[in-house]
N, C-alpha and C positions, 0 to 999 in steps of 0.2 A: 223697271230698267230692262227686264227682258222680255222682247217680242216675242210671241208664239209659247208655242208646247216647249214645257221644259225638256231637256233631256242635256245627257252630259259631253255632247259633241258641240253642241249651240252654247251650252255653258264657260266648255273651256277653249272657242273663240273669241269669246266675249269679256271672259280673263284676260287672253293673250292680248287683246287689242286696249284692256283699259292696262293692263299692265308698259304698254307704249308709251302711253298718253302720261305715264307716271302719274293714275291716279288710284292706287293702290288699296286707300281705302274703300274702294267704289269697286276692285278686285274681289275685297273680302267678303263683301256684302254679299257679290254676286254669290261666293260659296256656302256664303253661309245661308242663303236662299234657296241655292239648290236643294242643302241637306232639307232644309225646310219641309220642299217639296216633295223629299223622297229620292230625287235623282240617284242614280248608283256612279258615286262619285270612285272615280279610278285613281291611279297612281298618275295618268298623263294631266288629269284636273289639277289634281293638287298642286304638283311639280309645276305645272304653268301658274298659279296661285302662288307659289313661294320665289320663282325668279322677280313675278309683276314687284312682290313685295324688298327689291332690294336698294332701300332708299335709308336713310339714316335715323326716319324719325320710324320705320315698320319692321325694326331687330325683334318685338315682343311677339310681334303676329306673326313673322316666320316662328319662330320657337314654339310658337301654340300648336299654328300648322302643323307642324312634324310631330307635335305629341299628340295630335287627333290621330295623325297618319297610326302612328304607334300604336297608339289603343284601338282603333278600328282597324286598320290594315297592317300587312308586314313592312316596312322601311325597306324600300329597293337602293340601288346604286346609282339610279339615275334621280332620284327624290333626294338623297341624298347629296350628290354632288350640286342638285341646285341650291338648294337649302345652303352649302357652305361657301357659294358663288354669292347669294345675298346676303348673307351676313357680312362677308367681306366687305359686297360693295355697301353696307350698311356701318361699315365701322365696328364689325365685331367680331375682329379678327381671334380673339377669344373663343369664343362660342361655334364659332367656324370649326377651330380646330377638335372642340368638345366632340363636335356630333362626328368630325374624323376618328376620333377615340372608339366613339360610340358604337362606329360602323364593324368593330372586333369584336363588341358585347351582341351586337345585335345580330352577331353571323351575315354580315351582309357584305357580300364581294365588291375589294375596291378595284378599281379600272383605273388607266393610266392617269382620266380624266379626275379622278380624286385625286391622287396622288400631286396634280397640277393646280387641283382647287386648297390644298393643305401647303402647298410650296406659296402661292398666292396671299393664303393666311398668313403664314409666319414671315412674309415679305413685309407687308403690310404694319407689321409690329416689329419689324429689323429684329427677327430674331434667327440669328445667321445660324448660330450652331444648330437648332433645330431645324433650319432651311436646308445645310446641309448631312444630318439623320434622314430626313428623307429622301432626298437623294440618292443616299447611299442603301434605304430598302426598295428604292425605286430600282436600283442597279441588281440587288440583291431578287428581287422577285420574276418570275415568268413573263410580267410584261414588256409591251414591246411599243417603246415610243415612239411617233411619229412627226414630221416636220412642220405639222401645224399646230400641234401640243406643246412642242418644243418652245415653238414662237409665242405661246401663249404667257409659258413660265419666263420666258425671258425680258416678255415684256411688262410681268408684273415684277422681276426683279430689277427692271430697270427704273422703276416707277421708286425702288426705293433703295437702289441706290447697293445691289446685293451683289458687287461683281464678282465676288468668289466666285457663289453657287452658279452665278451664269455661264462662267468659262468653265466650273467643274462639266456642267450641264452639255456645254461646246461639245468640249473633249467625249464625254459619252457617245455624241449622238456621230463621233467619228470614231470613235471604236464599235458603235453599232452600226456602223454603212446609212445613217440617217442623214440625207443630205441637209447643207446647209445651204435659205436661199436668203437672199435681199434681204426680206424682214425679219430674218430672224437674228442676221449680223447686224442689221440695225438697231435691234433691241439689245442685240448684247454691247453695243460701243456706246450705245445711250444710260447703259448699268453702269460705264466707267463717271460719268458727271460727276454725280453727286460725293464720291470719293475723292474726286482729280485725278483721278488715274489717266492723265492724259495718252501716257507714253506707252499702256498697254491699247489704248484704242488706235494710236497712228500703228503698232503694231499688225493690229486687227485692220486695218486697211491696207496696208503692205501683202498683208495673204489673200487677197482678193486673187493674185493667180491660179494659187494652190487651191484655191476652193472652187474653181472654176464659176465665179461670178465675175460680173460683165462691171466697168467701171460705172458708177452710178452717181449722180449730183448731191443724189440726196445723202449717198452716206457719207462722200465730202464734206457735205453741210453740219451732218453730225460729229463727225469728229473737229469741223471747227466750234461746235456749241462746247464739247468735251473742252477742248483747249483754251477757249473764250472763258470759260467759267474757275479753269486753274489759272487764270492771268498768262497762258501763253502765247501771248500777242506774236512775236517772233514768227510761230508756227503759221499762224493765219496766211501770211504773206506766203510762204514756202507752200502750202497747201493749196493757193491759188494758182501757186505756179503748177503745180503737178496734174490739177484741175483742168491745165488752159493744155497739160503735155498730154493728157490722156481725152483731150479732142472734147473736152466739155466746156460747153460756157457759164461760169462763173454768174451768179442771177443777182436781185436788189439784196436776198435773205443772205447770202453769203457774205458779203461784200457788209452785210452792217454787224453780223458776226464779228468780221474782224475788229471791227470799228468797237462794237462795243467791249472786246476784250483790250482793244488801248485805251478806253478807258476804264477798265477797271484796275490796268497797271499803273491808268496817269501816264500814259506813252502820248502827248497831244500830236507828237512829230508823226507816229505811226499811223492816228486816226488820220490825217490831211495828209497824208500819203494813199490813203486807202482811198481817200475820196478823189486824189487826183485819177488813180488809175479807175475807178470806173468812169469817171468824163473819158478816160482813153477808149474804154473800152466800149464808151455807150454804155452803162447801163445806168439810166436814172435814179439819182438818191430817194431814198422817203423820206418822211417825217421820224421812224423809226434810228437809219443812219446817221440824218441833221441832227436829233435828240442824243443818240450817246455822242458824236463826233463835240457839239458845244459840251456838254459833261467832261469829257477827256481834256478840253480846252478849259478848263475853269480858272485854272492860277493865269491866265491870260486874257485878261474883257476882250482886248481887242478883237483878239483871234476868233473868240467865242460871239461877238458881235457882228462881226462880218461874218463867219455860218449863217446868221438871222438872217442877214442882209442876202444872202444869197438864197436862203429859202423863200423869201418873198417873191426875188427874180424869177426862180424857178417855178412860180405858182404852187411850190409844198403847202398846207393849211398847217398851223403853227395847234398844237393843242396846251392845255395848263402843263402838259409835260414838258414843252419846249418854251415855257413864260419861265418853269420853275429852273430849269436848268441856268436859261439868261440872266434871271436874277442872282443865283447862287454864285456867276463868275464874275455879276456885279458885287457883289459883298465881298471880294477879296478885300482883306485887312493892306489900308495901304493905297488905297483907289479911293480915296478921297472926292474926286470930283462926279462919279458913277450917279450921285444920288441922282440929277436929273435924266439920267436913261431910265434908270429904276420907276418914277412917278410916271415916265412915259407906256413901259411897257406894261405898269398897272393900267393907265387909261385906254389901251388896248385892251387886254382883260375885260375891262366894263364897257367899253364898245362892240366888243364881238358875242360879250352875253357868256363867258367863262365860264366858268363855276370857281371862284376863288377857294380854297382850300388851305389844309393849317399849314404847307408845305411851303405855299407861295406866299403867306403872309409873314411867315419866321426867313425867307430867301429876300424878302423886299425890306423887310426891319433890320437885315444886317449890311443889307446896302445902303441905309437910308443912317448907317450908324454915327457918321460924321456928321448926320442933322439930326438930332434927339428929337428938334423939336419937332418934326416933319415925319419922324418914327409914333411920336406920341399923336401925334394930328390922325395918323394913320387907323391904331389902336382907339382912339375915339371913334371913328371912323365904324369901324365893328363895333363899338356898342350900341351906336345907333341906330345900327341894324340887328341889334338883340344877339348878334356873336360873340359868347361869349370866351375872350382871348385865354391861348396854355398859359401857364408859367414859363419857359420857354421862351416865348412871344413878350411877357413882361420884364424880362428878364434880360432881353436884347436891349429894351430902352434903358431900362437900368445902368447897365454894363454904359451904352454911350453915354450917357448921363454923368456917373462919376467918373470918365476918363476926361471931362473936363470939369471935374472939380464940384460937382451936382454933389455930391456924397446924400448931404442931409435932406435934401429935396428929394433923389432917389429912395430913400429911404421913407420918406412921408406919400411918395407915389405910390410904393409896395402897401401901407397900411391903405390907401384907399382901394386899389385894389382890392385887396382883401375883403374888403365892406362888398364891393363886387358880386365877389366868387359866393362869399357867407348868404347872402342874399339868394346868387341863381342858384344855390342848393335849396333853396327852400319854395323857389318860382321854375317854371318852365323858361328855358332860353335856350337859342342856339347856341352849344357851344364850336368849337371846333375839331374832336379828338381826330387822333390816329389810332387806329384800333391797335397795329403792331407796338405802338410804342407801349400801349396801355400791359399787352400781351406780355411783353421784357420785361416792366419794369413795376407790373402791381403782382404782390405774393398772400395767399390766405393760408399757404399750409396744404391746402389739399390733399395734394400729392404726395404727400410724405408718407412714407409706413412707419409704424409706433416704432416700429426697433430701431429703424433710423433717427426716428427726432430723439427717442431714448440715448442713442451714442452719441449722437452732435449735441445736445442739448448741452452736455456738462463745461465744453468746451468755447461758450461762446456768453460769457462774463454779461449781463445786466448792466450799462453803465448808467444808462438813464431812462427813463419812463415818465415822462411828462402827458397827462392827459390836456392839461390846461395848457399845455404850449402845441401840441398835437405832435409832438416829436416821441423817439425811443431812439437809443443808442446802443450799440453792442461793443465789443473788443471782438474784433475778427482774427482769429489765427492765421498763418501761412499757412497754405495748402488747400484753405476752404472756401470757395466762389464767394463775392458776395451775394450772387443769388441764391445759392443753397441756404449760407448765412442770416436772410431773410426771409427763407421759408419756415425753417426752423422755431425763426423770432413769432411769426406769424401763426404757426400752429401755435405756440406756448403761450402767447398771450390770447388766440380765441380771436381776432382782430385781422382785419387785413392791414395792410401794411405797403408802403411805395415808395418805389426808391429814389433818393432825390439825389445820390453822390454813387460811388463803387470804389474799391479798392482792389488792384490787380489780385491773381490770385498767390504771388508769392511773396505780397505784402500783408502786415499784421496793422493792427492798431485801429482808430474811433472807425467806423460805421453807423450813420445815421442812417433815419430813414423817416417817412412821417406817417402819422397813425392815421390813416383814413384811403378810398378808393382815387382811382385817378383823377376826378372832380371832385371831390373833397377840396375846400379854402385852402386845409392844411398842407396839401399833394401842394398844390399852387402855388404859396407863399414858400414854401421852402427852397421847391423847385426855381422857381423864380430868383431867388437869393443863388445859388448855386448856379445858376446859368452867367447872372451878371457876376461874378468872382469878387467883385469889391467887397460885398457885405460879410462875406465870409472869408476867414484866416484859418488855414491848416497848417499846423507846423510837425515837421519829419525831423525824426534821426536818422539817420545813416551813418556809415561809414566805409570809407572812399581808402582805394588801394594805392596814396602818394599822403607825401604831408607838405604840399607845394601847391595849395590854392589859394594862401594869404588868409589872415586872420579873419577877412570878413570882403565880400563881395556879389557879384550878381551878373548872373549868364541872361544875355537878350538875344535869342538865336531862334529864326524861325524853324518849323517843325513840319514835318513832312511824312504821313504815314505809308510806308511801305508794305504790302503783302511779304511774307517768307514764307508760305504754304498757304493751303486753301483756307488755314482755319487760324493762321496766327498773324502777323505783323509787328514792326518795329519800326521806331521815327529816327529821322535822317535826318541834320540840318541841312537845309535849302533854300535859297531864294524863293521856289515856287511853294513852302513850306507856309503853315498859320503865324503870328506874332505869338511868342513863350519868353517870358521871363520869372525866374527862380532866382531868389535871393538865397544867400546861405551867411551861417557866420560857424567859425569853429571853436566847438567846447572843447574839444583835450586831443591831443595826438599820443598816439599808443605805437608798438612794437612789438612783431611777430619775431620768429627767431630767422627771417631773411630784409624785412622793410620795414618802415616806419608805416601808418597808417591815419586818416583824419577821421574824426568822429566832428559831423556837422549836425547843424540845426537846417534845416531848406525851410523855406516858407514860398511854394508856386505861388506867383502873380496872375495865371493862367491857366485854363485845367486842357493840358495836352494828353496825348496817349501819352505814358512810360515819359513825363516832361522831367523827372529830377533825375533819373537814370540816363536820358541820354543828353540831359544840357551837362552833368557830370564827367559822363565818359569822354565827350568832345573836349573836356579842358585836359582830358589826360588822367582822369579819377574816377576809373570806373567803380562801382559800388560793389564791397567784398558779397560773394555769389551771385553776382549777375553776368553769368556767362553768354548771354545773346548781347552785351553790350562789352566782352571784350577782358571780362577780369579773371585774373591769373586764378587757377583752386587752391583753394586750401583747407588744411584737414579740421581745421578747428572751428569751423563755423560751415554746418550744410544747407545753410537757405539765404536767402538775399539778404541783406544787413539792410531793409528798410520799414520804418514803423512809424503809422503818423501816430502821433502821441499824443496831439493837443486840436480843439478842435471851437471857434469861437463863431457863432452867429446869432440869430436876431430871431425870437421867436415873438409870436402875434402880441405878447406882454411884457417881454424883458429880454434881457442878453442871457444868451446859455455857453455854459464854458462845459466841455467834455475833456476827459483825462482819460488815456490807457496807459496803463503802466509797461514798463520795456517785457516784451516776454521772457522766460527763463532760459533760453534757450540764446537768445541773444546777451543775456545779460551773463550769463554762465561765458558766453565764447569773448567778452571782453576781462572777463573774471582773466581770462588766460593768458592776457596781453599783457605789459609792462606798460605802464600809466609815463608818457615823459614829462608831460603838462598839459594844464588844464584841470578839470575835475570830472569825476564819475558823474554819469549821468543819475538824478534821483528817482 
């Protein structure tokens, strides 16, 4: 590998440059050839040997590295801060911080640049309190920071989202007279995203006088990604304006910023607003703007079909991102006659050489839902090309299938399926996964620490274990995810485990799940049943803050999820909303000491977000402790009055019935009510 006479200047170019090439282990060799040879290996060897190596799968051989260092030579500050740069960028932000530790035992002087490479670690692992300890020995020490440092830390805090420490960091570097330029207010407005801290970033552009920096497009640009990603569509427009006041032009990346935060509000009015003013303004759409502007347009084909239409006009190239989106405003529930645009813009897909994907085939099956049999043609379709269909995907035909009355046919579809799936588990087949889906919704336990599965462990009742049906069930408490829920399940049984239903988290009662990996039959046939909603029946108690909803009835109200923060949401009934219907009947109405109250049975016909909470509230009954949907408090009951109790579907050999019994806590807070009629729940 090395030309000529060894020696350690030719050695550690020839580091530096495979460390470029990110060929790391071809780095190592080289050093460990040198030693080989005798070379008098230095500290600038090494150090350029432990940056080459900062890739995710060479965390072992930095650590080697610096323990050679160690035992042949002294550990410097500059061997040191590289060493905690690649582990970083190796994902081990851990061990980063170890050899920070280290550098106290090992008497070795840390420099600003440590202090930036341990701010970077604890970045890295969101661990703020610790990001801000350092900081504060950062303040606390004789060094003296500088505005390229500064930028360094800010940008690794914005990478994770750490806007404390950034503005703590601000603030210093103007009580130390450390100016601030461009990119380092840029990293710090890019730290507010991941938060939503919108209104501290349009702040942080507001001080552009006081900072004496010059108005800049691109920090515009960033504070509309900032507000784009808290759903502050509003702002976009007003930031455009202030863009066009401060003698800037507004470019394609700005302008589909906006576009894309109206659709993440479901604002369609705001994105074709956006688009008309850049035809104002000249500035040509992309595929990027077409793409979220159809998204934002979804609850309207038309509108969202004419975007297509005009992206062709305009010579845009349409990708699977702009087939998936067309499709998805084709499957609006209700749009009945869509199916023949949908079989249209499949046959594009296969004339242009796409890549079909599980996105576009579960986006084409829900538009093709008004023809089952044209959804099943489809799904034949990929098997014949060895693709092997989600649950999900089998699950869409399902669902059309018994909504005209298929019931028992859908159900004998589901069993050959399954012969399917049992099969490509044991053969090679394409199938079609999403890896994020697989990431949310498969649990093995891993991650759990013993003292945590040891406390949640007690709390989460065994209802079922079925090896031969490939199901388990739990009774979930209020207060506990079901994904914790089924982590927990998943360490205790040794098993991986995947979730084919969830229950909010300040709901209690059945939690299934099924016992096998995301391609597992079992993942499949469940999931499949729970996507089509017919095969399966969940039935709920509640109890609702009126006794005026009639002895027995049923809310058909469509459903519309709206954002209330970056991290929550609640459903609105809408026109532009999904088809939801919840049947209820009522067991007994009770008495606090100001109102009467209903204690119902719900059984969704539909799985909406929050569907019995807010077809509920809409009639004037919102559920006792659901205060996002509007009910009065009260002192005798602290958590949401809902429990799915009963739980009925179809596994690979027989029908399964699940029971959770009412929890104590709810059953204690009706203990305290006066019974008028009806009977206690058993």
């Amino acid at each position: 590998m090395m030309q000529g006479s060894w020696n350690v200047k030719a050695s550690t170019k020839l580091v530096a440059q495979l460390g470029r090439q990110r060929q790391w282990q071809q780095a190592v060799q080289v050093l460990e050839d040198a030693c080989r040879v005798r070379v008098d290996v230095d500290h600038i060897l090494l150090s350029t040997a432990v940056t080459a190596c900062g890739l995710p799968a060479a965390w072992e051989s930095i650590l080697a590295l610096l323990q050679q260092t160690e035992d042949a030579l002294r550990l410097t500050t500059s061997l040191c801060n590289s060493g905690m740069d690649s582990l970083v960028k190796a994902g081990c932000w851990r061990w980063a911080m170890h050899l920070f530790q280290q550098m106290n035992h090992a008497d070795v002087r840390k420099s600003v640049i440590s202090y930036s490479s341990a701010i970077k670690a604890v970045a890295a692992g969101q661990q703020w309190s610790a990001a801000s300890a350092l900081l504060q020995d950062l303040r606390d020490s004789s060094l003296r920071c500088d505005t390229i440092l500064c930028g360094s830390v800010m940008t690794a805090c914005a990478r994770a989202g750490c806007w404390e420490v950034a503005l703590g960091l601000h603030e210093d570097m103007s009580t130390l007279s450390v100016p601030t330029d461009a990119l380092v207010l840029d990293a710090l407005i890019r730290s507010c995203e991941p938060g939503g801290k919108w209104a501290v970033a349009m702040r942080l552009l507001e001080s552009l006088p006081d900072l004496g920096i010059l108005p800049d497009l691109r920090l515009y640009n960033t504070v509309l990604g900032v507000c784009s990603a808290a759903g502050q569509w509003q702002r976009g427009a007003e930031l455009l304006e202030r863009a066009c006041a401060a003698e800037l032009e507004p470019d394609a990346f700005s302008f589909s910023v906006c576009v894309t935060a109206c659709e993440r509000a479901t604002r369609w009015e705001g994105a074709l607003a956006s688009l008309r003013e850049m035809r104002r303004v000249r500035v040509e759409p992309n595929e990027v703007t077409f793409n979220a502007a159809i998204r934002a347009c979804e609850a309207f084909p038309e509108k969202a079909m004419g975007l297509l239409a005009e992206m062709g006009a305009a010579s845009v190239s349409k990708s699977i991102i702009t087939v998936n989106a067309a499709l998805h405003a084709l499957s609006v529930e209700g749009e009945g006659e869509r199916w023949a645009q949908a079989l249209s813009l499949l046959a594009e897909v296969e004339k242009r050489g796409l890549r079909l994907d599980s996105i576009t085939l579960a986006a084409a099956l829900g538009a093709l839902e008004c023809r089952w049999e044209l959804a099943l043609a489809l799904l034949a379709q990929c098997l014949e090309r060895s693709w092997m269909p989600h649950g999900l995907h089998v699950g869409s035909v399902l669902k059309a299938m018994s909504e005209e009355s298929c019931w028992e046919r859908s159900l004998d579809l589901l069993r050959d399926f399954y012969q399917f799936w049992a099969r490509a588990s044991q053969e090679k087949s394409r199938s079609m996964p999403d890896p994020d889906y697989k990431t949310r919704h498969e649990f093995t336990g891993s991650g759990l620490e013993p003292r945590e599965l040891e406390a949640l462990l007690p709390t989460l009742p065994l209802l079922f274990e079925g090896e031969g049906e490939g199901l388990v069930a739990v009774a979930k408490p209020a207060g506990i995810s079901s994904e914790k829920a089924l982590e927990v399940m998943a360490a205790s049984l040794s098993k991986p485990l995947f979730s084919v239903s969830r229950l909010d988290l300040p709901t209690s009662g059945v939690l299934p799940a099924a016992l096998g990996a995301e391609q597992s039959p079992e993942a499949r046939w469940y999931l499949a049943q729970f996507a089509a909603h017919s095969l399966v029946e969940k039935t709920y108690l509640c109890l609702c803050q009126t006794n005026a909803v009639g002895a027995e009835g049923s809310v058909e109200l469509p459903l519309k999820v709206v954002a209330t923060s970056r991290s929550s949401s609640r459903a609105v009934p809408s026109p532009e909303g999904k088809r939801a219907r919840t049947d209820f009947a009522v067991l007994a109405v009770f008495a606090d000491a100001t109102s009467q109250l209903s204690l119902l049975e719900a059984r969704p016909r539909t799985g909406r977000l929050h569907q019995i909470r807010a077809h509920l509230a809409s009639q004037g009954a919102p559920l006792v402790g659901d205060h996002l949907y509007g009910a009065q408090r009260v002192s005798w009951c602290s958590r949401l009055f809902l429990h799915c109790q009963r739980l009925k579907l179809y596994g690979p050999s027989r029908e399964v019935h699940l029971e959770a019994p009412l929890p104590p806590e709810l059953r204690e807070a009706l203990l305290g009510l006066r019974l008028l009629q009806g009977r206690f729940p058993s």
